[in-house]
C-alpha positions in Angstrom: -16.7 -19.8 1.4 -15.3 -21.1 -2.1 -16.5 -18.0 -3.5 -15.1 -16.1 -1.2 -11.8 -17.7 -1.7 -11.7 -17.3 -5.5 -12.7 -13.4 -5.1 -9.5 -13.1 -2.9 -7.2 -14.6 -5.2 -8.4 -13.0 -8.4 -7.6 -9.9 -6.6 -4.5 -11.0 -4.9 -5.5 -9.2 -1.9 -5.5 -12.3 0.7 -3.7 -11.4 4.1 -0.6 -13.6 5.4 -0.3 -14.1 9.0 0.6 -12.2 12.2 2.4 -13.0 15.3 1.1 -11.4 18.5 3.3 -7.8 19.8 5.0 -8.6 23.1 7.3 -5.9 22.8 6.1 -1.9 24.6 4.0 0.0 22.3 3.0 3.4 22.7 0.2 5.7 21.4 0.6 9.6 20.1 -0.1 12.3 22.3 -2.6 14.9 21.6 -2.4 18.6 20.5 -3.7 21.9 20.3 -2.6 22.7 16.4 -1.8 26.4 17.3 0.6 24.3 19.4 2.2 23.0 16.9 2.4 25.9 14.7 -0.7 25.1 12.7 -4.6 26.8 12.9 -7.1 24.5 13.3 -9.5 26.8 11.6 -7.7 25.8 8.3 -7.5 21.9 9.4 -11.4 21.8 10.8 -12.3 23.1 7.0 -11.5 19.6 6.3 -14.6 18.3 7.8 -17.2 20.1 5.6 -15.1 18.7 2.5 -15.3 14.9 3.1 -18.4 14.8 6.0 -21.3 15.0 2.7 -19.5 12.1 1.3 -21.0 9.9 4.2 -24.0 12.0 4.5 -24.7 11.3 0.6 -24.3 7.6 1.3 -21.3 7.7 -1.3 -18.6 6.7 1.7 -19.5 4.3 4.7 -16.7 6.1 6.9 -13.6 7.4 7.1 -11.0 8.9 9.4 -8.6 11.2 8.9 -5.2 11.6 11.3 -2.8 14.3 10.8 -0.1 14.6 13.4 2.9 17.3 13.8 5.8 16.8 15.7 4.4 13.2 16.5 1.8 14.4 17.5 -2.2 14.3 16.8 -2.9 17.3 15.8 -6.5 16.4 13.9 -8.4 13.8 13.6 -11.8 13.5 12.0 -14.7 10.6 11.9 -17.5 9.5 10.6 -20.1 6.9 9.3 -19.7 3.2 10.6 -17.1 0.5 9.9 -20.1 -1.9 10.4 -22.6 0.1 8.8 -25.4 -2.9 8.8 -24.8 -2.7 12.9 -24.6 0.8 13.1 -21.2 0.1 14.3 -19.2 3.8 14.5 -16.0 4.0 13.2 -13.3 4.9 15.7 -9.4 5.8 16.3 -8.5 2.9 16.5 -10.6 0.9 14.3 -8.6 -1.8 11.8 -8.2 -0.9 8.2 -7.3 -3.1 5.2 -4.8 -1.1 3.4 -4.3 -2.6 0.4 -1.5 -1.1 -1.7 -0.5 0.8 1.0 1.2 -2.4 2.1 4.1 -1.5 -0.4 6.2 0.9 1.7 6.3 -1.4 4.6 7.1 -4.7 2.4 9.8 -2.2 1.0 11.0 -0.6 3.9 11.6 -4.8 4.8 13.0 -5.7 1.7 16.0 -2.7 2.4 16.3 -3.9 5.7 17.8 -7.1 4.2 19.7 -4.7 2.0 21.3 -2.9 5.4 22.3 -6.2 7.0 24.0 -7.5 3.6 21.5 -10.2 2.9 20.4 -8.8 -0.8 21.3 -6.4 -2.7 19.6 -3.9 -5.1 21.4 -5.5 -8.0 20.3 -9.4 -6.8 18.8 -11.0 -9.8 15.3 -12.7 -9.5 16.5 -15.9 -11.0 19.1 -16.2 -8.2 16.1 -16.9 -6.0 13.9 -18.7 -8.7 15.6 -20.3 -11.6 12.5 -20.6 -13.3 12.2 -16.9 -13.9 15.4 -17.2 -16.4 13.5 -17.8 -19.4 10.9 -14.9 -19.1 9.5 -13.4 -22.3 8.1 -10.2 -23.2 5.3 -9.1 -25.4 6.0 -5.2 -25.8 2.5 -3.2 -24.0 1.6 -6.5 -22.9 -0.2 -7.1 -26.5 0.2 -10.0 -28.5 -0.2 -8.2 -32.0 3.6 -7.1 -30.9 6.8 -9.5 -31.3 7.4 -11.8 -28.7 10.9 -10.8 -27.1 13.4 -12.5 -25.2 14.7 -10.6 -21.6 17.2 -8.5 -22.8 18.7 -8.5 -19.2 17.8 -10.4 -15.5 15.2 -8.8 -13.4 16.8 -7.2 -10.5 15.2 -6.4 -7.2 15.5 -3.1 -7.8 13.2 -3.3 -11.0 10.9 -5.1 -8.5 10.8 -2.4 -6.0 10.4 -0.2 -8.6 7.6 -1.6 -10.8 9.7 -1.7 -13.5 10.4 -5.5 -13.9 7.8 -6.2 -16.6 5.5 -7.7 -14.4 1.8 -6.4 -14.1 -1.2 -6.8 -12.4 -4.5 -8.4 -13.7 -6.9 -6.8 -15.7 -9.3 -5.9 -12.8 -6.8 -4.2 -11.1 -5.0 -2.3 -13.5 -6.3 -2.4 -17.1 -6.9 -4.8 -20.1 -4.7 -5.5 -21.9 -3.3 -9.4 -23.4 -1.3 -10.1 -20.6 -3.1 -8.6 -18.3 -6.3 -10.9 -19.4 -3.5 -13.4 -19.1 -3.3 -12.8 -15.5 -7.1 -13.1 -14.0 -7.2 -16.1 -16.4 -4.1 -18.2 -15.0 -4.8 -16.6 -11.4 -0.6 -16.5 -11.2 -0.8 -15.3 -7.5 -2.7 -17.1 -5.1 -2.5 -16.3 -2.0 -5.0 -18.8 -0.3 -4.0 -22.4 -1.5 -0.4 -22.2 -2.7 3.2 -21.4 -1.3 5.2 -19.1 -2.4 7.3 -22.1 -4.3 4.3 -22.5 -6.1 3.4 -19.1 -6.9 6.3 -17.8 -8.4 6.3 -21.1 -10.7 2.7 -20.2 -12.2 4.1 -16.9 -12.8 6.9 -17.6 -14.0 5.2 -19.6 -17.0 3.4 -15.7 -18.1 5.2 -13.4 -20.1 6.0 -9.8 -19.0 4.6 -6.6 -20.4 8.0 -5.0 -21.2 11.2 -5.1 -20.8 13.4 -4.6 -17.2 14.2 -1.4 -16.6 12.3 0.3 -19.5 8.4 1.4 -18.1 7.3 2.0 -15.2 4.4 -1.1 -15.3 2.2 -1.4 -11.8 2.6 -4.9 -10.5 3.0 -8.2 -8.3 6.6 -7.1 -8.2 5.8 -6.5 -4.3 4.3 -10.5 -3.9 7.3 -11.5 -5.5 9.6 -9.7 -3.5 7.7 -11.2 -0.1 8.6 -14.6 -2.2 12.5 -13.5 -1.7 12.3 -12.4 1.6 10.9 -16.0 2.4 13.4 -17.7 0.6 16.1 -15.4 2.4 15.0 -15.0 5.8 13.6 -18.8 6.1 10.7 -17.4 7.7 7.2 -16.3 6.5 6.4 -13.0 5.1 4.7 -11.7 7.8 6.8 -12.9 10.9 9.7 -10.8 9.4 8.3 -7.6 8.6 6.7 -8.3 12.4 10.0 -8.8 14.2 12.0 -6.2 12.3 9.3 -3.4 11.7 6.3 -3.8 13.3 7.8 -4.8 17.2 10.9 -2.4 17.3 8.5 0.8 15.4 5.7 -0.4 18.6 3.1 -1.4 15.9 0.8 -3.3 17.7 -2.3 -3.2 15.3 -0.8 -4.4 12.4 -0.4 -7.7 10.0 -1.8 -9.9 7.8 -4.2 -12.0 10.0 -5.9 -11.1 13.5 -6.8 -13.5 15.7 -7.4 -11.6 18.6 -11.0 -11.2 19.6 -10.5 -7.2 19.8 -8.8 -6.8 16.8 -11.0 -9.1 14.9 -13.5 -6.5 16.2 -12.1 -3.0 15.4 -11.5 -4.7 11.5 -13.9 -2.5 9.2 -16.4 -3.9 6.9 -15.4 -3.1 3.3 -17.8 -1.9 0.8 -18.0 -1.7 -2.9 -19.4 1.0 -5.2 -23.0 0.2 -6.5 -23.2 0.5 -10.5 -27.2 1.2 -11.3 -28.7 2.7 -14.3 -32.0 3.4 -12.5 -32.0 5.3 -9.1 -34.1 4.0 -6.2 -36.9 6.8 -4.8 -35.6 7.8 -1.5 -32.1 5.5 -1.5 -29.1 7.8 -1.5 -26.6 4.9 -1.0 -24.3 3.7 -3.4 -22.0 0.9 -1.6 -22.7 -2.1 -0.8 -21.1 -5.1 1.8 -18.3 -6.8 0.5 -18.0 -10.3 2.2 -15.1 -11.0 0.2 -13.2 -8.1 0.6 -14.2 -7.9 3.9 -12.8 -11.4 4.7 -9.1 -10.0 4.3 -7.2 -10.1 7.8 -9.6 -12.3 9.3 -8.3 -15.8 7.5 -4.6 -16.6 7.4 -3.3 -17.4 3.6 -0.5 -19.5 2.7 1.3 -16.9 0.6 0.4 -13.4 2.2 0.0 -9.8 -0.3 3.4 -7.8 0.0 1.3 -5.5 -2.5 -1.8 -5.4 -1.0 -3.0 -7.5 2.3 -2.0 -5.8 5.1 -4.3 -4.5 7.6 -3.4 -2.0 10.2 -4.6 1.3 12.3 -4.1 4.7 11.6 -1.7 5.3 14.5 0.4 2.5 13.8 0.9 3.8 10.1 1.7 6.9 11.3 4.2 5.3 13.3 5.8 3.7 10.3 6.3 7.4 9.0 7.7 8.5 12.0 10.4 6.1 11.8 10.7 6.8 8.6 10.7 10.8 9.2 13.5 10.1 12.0 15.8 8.5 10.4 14.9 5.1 11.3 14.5 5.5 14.5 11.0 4.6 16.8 10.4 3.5 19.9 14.3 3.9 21.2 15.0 1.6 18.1 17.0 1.8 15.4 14.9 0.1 12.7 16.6 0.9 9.8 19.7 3.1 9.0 19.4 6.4 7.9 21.1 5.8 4.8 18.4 3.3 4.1 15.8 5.7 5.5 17.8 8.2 2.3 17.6 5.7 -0.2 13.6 5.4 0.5 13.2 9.3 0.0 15.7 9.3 -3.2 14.4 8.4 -6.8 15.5 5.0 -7.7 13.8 4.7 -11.2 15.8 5.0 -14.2 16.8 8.1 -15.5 15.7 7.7 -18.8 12.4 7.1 -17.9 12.0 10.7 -16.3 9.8 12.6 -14.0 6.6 11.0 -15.5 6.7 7.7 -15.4 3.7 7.2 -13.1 1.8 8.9 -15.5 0.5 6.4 -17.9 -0.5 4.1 -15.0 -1.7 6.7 -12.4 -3.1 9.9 -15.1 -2.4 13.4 -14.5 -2.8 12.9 -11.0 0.8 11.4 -10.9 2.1 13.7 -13.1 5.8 15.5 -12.6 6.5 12.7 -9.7 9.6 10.4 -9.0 9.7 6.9 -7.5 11.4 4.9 -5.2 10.8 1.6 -3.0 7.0 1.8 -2.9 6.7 5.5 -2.5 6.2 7.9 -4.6 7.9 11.2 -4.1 6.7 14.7 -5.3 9.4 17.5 -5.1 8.8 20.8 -4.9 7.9 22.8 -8.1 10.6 22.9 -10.3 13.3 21.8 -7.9 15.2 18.2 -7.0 13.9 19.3 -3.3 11.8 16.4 -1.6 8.6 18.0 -0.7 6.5 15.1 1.1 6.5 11.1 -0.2 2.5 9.3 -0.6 1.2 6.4 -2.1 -2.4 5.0 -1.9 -4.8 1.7 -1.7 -7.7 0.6 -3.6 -9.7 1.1 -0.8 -9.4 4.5 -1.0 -6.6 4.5 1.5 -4.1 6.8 1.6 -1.0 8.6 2.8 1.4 11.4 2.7 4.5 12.8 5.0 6.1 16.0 4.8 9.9 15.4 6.4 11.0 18.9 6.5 7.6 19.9 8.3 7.7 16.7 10.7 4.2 16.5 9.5 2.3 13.2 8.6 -1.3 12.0 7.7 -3.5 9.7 6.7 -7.3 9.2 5.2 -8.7 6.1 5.8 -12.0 4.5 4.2 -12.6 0.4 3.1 -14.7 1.7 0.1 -13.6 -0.4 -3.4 -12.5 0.6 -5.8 -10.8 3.9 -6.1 -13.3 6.8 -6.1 -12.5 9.7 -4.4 -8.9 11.3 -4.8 -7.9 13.5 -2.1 -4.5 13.7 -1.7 -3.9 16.8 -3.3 -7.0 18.7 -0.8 -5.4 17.2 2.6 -1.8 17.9 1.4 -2.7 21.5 0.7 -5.4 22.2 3.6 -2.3 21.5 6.4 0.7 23.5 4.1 -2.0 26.3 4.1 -2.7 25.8 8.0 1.0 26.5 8.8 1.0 29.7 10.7 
């Protein structure tokens, strides 16, 4: 168990805790695509693309949902989310999400926003003094000149990633400070508050300057921090009274303790690394207990950026709300001039369309950001074409607002592997009919 416990705070991936739904929940009708305006000859040649993944032993599942109009139009399965107990994967089966928790953490942080309780331009040491005497070391090297904060961190740089803050080494590159960071262990999410977090973190320098690079980071975990400090209440009961009940998520959180749910939670497997193949053995993952563990043990300080576990329905759901203007489930979750803020750039300008770039590669190329979502336009234009963003588990996400069309791929293989975004994305805009 100790080892299981350092794993999880290393990778700052430990899950915060869930109340039970009582409110009504619902579920997604089914669809013929043609239905919908879409062929399903296009949307089945999905299957043949991602089915030899499990067949070559490089995935243990996956599932992928893609609904129009709200409603399930495809969906696709395979492998086993206990593959020791040749347990199949199914709808509804429990995903850890990791990074994929940033939209909703977001989406909770603007709700504060809408009710006048922060405010984009709220500066970090408002909440936590301690953060007032931050330095920087420029590309998070110490060859470079140690800096003093040329202005606050705002929670807009913290939605944003571009506070300064990173993430550690094994998450998103070496680098001085980020060797800084799986040293010190900054956030742990198992045995301290969130007092105590942002203390040890507050003692690390940053890896530039606010507002000046887009820098991948704990900004998220902070920003759960704030809404603590806010709100009075833990993480995870917010975002669950004022996403989760009124959107009718009823599979989602930080820690199960339902039976069933404990159930339908996934095994999560890691990639294999061997320099000499095994005769016969096509399989390259393995068991992760310690990733595995996430969701199923409640944490003192739960991921913002990376611990929530959920279906993919009740993702789809958060879309949907999203899609309608903040409305689900005869709710209104958030305004739609928050719902507008979400789908509008909010990084500086002078940082440009390719800012994700450098953290991301190509694959992020010609892309804007806003509160934990990144946006791609279309072509050459300032036109939304759909928002995304991802996990480490190979989780991932995308949804088209004009085309009222969502969808997800799900998978609890570690680390990032197989990038499909840009083949889903495609497969439906060329299934339109």
């Amino acid at each position: 168990m100790k080892q299981i416990l350092v794993f999880l705070r290393k990778y700052l991936l430990i899950p915060g805790i869930i109340l039970i739904l009582s409110s009504p929940a619902f579920s997604y009708d089914k669809a013929d695509p043609e239905s919908q305006g879409l062929s399903s000859e296009v949307l089945n040649s999905l299957i043949p693309l991602v089915e030899p993944l499990i067949d070559e032993g490089k995935l243990p599942n996956y599932v992928i949902s893609i609904y129009k109009n709200e409603k399930l139009v495809f969906e696709s399965m395979k492998g086993y989310r206990d593959y020791e107990n040749q347990v199949p994967i199914t709808g509804d089966t429990i995903f850890w999400q990791a990074s994929m928790s940033k939209p909703i953490v977001a989406a909770a942080v603007l709700k504060l926003i809408e009710d006048g309780k922060l405010d984009l331009e709220d500066e970090l040491e408002t909440f936590f003094p301690e953060f007032s005497d931050l330095m920087v070391f420029p590309e998070g090297s110490y060859r470079n000149t140690l800096q003093s904060l040329k202005r606050p961190i705002t929670i807009k740089d913290l939605l944003t990633h571009t506070s300064g803050f990173t993430y550690g080494a094994s998450i998103i590159g070496a680098s001085d400070v980020a060797n800084a960071y799986d040293q010190v262990n900054p956030i742990d999410n198992y045995t301290r508050n969130s007092s105590e977090n942002m203390a040890s973190l507050s003692e690390l320098p940053l890896v530039g300057q606010p507002g000046e690079a887009f820098n991948y980071s704990v900004g998220i975990d902070i920003l759960g921090a704030i809404i603590e400090k806010v709100t009075g209440v833990g993480l995870a009961e917010y975002v669950n009274n004022n996403i989760f009940i009124p959107t009718g998520m009823r599979d989602s959180g930080w820690f199960f303790s339902e039976a069933d749910q404990r159930t339908r939670k996934a095994t999560v497997y890691t990639q294999i690394t061997r320099t000499v193949q095994v005769p016969g053995e096509s399989i390259s993952f393995e068991k992760s207990d310690m990733l595995s563990s996430i969701c199923l043990f409640p944490p003192m300080f739960p991921s913002g950026g990376g611990g929530l576990c959920t279906t993919s329905e009740d993702f789809a759901k958060f879309l949907y709300m999203l899609i309608n203007d903040g409305s689900a489930n005869g709710n209104q979750v958030l305004k739609p001039e928050t719902v507008k803020l979400m789908f509008t750039n909010l990084l500086p300008e002078e940082l440009g369309r390719n800012a994700l770039t450098n953290t991301f590669g190509s694959f992020a190329g010609n892309q804007y950001f806003s509160a934990g979502l990144g946006l791609v336009l279309e072509g050459d234009t300032e036109e939304l074409d759909y928002v995304w963003w991802a996990g480490a588990a190979n989780t991932l996400f995308w949804a088209d607002p004009k085309e009222n069309v969502v969808g997800t791929f799900l998978t609890q293989h570690f680390p990032v592997a197989y990038n499909i975004m840009d083949t889903l994305e495609e497969t439906v805009d060329k299934a339109k009919k």
